[in-house]
C-alpha positions as CSV (number, residue, x, y, z in Angstrom):
1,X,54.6,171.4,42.4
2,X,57.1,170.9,39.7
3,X,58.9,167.1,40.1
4,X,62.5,168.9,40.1
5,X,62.2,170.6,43.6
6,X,64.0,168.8,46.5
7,X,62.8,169.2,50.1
8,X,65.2,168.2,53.1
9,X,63.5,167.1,55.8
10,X,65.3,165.9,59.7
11,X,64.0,163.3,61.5
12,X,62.1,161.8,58.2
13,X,62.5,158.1,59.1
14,X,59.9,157.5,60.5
15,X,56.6,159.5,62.1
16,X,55.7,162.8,61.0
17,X,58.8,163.5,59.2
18,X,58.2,159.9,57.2
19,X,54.5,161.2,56.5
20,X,55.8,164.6,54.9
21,X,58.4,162.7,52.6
22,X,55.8,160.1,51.2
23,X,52.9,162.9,50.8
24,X,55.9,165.2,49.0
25,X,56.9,162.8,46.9
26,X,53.0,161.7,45.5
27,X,53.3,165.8,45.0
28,X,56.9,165.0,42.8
29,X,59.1,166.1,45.3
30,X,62.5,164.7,45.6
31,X,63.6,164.0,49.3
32,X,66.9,164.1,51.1
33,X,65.6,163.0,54.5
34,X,68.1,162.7,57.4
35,X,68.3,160.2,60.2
36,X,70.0,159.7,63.8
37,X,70.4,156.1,63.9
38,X,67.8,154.1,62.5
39,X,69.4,153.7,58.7
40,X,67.5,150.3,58.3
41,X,64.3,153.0,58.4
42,X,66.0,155.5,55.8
43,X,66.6,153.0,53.4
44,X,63.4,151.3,53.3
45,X,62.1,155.1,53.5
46,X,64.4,155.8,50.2
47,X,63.4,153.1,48.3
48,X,59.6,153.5,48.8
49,X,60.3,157.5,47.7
50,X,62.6,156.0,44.6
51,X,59.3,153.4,43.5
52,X,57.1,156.9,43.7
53,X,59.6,158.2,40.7
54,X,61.4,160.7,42.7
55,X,65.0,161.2,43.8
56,X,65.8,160.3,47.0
57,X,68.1,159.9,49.3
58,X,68.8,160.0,53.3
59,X,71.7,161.5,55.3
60,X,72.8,160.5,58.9
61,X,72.6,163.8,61.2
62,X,72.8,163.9,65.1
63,X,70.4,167.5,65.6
64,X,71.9,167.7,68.5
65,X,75.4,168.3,67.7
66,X,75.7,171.3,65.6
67,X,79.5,170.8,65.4
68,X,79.0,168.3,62.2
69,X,76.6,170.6,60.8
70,X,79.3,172.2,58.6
71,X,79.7,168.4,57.6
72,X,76.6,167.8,56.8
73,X,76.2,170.4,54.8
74,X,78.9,169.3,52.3
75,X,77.5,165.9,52.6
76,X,74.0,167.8,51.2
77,X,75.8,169.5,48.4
78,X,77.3,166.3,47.4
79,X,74.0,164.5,47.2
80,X,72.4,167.2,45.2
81,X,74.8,166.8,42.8
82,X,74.0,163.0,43.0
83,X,70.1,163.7,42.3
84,X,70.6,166.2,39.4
85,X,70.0,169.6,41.4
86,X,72.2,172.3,43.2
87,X,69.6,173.7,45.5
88,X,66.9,172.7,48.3
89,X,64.0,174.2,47.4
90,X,62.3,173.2,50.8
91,X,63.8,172.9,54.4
92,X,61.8,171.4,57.1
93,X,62.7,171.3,60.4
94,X,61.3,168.3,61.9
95,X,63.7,166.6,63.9
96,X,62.8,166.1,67.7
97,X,62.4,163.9,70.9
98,X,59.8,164.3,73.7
99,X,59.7,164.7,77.3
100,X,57.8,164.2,80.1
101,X,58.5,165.3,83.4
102,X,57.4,167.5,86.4
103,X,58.2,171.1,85.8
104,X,59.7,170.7,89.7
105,X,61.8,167.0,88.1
106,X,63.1,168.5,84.9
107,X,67.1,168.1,85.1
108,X,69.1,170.9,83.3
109,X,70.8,168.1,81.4
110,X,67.2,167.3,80.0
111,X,66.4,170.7,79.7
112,X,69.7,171.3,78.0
113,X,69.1,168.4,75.5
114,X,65.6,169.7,74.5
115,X,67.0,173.5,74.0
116,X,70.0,171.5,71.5
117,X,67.5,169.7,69.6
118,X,64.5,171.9,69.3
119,X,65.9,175.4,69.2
120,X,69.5,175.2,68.8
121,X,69.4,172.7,65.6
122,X,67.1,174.4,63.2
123,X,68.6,178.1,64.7
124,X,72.1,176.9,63.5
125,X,71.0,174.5,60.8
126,X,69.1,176.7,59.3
127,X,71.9,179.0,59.1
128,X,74.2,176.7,57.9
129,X,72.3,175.5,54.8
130,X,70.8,179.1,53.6
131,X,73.7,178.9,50.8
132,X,72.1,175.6,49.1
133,X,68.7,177.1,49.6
134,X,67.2,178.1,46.7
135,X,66.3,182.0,46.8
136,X,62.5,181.5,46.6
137,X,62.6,178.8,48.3
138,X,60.3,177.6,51.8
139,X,61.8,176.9,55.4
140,X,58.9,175.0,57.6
141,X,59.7,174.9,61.0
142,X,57.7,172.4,63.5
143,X,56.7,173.5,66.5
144,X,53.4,172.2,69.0
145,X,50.2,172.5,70.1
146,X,51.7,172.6,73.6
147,X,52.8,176.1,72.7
148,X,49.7,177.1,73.3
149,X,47.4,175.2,75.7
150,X,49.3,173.5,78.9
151,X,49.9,170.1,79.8
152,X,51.5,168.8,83.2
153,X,55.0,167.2,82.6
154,X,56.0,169.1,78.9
155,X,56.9,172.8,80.6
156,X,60.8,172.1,78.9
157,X,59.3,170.7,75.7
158,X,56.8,173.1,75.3
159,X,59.0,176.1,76.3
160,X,61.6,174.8,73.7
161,X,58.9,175.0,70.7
162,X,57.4,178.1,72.1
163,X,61.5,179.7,70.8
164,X,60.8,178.2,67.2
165,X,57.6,180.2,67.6
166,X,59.5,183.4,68.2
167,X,62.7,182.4,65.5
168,X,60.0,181.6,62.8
169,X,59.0,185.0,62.7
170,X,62.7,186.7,63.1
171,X,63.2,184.3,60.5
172,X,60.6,185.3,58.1
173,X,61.9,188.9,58.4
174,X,65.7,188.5,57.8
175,X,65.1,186.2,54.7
176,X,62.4,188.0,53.0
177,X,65.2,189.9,51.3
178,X,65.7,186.4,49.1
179,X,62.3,185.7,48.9
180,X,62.1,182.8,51.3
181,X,59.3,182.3,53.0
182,X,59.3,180.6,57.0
183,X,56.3,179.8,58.6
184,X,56.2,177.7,61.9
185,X,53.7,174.1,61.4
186,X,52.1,173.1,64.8
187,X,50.2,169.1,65.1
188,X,48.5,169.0,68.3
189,X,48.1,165.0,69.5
190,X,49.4,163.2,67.4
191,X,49.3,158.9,67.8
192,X,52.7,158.2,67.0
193,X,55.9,156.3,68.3
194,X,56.9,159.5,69.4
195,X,58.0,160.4,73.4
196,X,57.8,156.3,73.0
197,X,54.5,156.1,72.1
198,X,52.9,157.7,75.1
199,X,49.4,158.8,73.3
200,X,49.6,155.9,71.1
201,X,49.7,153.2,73.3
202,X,48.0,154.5,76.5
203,X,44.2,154.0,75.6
204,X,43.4,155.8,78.6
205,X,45.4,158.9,77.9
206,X,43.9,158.6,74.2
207,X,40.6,159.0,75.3
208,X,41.0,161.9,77.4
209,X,43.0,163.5,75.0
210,X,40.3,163.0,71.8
211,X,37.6,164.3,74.4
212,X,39.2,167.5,74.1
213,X,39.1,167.6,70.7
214,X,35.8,168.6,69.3
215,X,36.4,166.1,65.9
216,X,36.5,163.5,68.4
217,X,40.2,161.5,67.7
218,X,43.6,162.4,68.7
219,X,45.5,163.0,65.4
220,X,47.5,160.3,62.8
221,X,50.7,161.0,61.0
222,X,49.3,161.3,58.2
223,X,46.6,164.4,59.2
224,X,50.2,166.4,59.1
225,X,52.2,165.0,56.4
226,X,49.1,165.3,53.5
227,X,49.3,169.4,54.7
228,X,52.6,169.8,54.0
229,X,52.7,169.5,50.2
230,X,50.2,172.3,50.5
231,X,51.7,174.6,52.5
232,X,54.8,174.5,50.9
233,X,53.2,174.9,47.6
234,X,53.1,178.2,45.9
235,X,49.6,178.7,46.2
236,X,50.7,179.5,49.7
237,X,53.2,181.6,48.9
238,X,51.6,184.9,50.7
239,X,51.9,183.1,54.1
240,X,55.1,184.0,55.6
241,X,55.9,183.7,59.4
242,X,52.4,182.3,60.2
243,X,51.6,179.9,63.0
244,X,49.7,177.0,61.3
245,X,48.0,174.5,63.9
246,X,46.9,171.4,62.6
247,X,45.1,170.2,65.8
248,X,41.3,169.3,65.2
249,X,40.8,172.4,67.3
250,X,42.3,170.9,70.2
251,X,41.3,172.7,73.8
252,X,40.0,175.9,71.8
């Protein structure tokens, strides 16, 4: 990858989205990673990025409220400007929260919040940043294992990324005209802080999680963020509204 692409990436403070900025930038990618409210976690993320030679920065967005999305947007243009560059070459949709609760408990405010975050965001932030995307350029959606196989208490979380799904491939349709390719990343278990560290910090849940997993471990951050680099890369290129699970072959 040439070291003057940028790639935007939500929710990169910290998990997955923190993974995909550190393995881009050891590729020479610049980052502009955004935040909700941890900007003691964007910084540190910033500077690591910045003593990896690449330009950095990070940029406070609330997915869930797509009425400072035009605001955002000129906040992104400014910061290019900032880091030398005019475009995004790479968007990634990353930004989420978990959920677990009874398909019979599930509130419609929860459900509600989960549609906002996992379908409504990178529907209308997409949207909102295809001028400052570069024609050419990647959109990598993130969407879940759960999508596929079933697991008591995500029916609303799980329905939510079975929509990005779906949109990836509208996506890759519409904007094929520019060149851009969208193609839809999907981690199975995953041992982070996310849902508040659920899989992480329940051993018991761990294990019967990894036993259906025939390499025999749930998955780590970084088994997602070392396979973005490649998939955005342009040896890629022909793959363009493909589901990509990164799983360990989880319940095959």
């Amino acid at each position: 990858m040439s070291d003057n692409r940028i790639a935007l990436i939500t929710g990169a403070s910290r998990g997955l989205g923190r993974s995909m900025a550190t393995h881009l930038a050891r590729a020479g990618v610049g980052v502009i990673g955004t935040y909700n409210s941890r900007k003691d976690e964007a910084d540190r993320l910033v500077a690591e990025l910045e003593e990896q030679g690449v330009p950095a920065a990070a940029l406070q967005l609330d997915v869930g409220d797509s009425a400072g999305f035009a605001r955002f947007a000129a906040d992104v243009r400014t910061t290019l400007a900032g880091l030398g560059a005019e475009r995004i070459d790479y968007l990634v949709n990353n930004a989420g929260i978990g959920l677990y609760a009874p398909f019979t408990e599930t509130t419609e405010e929860q459900f509600d919040e989960l549609f906002r975050i996992h379908v409504k965001a990178p529907f209308f932030l997409t949207q909102t940043l295809l001028p400052l995307l570069a024609d050419g350029g990647r959109i990598l959606n993130v969407s879940s294992g759960l999508a596929r196989f079933t697991h008591p208490g995500t029916s609303a979380y799980a329905a939510a990324k079975g929509a990005i799904e779906v949109l990836t491939r509208y996506q890759a349709k519409e904007l094929g005209e520019r060149g851009i390719r969208v193609n839809v990343l999907v981690p199975g278990a995953i041992a982070t802080d996310f849902g508040g560290g659920r899989l992480r910090d329940n051993a018991r849940l761990n294990e019967a999680v990894a036993s259906a997993i025939p390499l025999g471990r749930v998955g780590e951050a970084e088994d997602i963020g070392a396979a973005v680099p490649l998939i955005l890369a342009d040896g890629f290129g022909w793959a363009n509204g493909t589901r990509i699970e990164l799983s360990g072959g989880q319940n095959l």
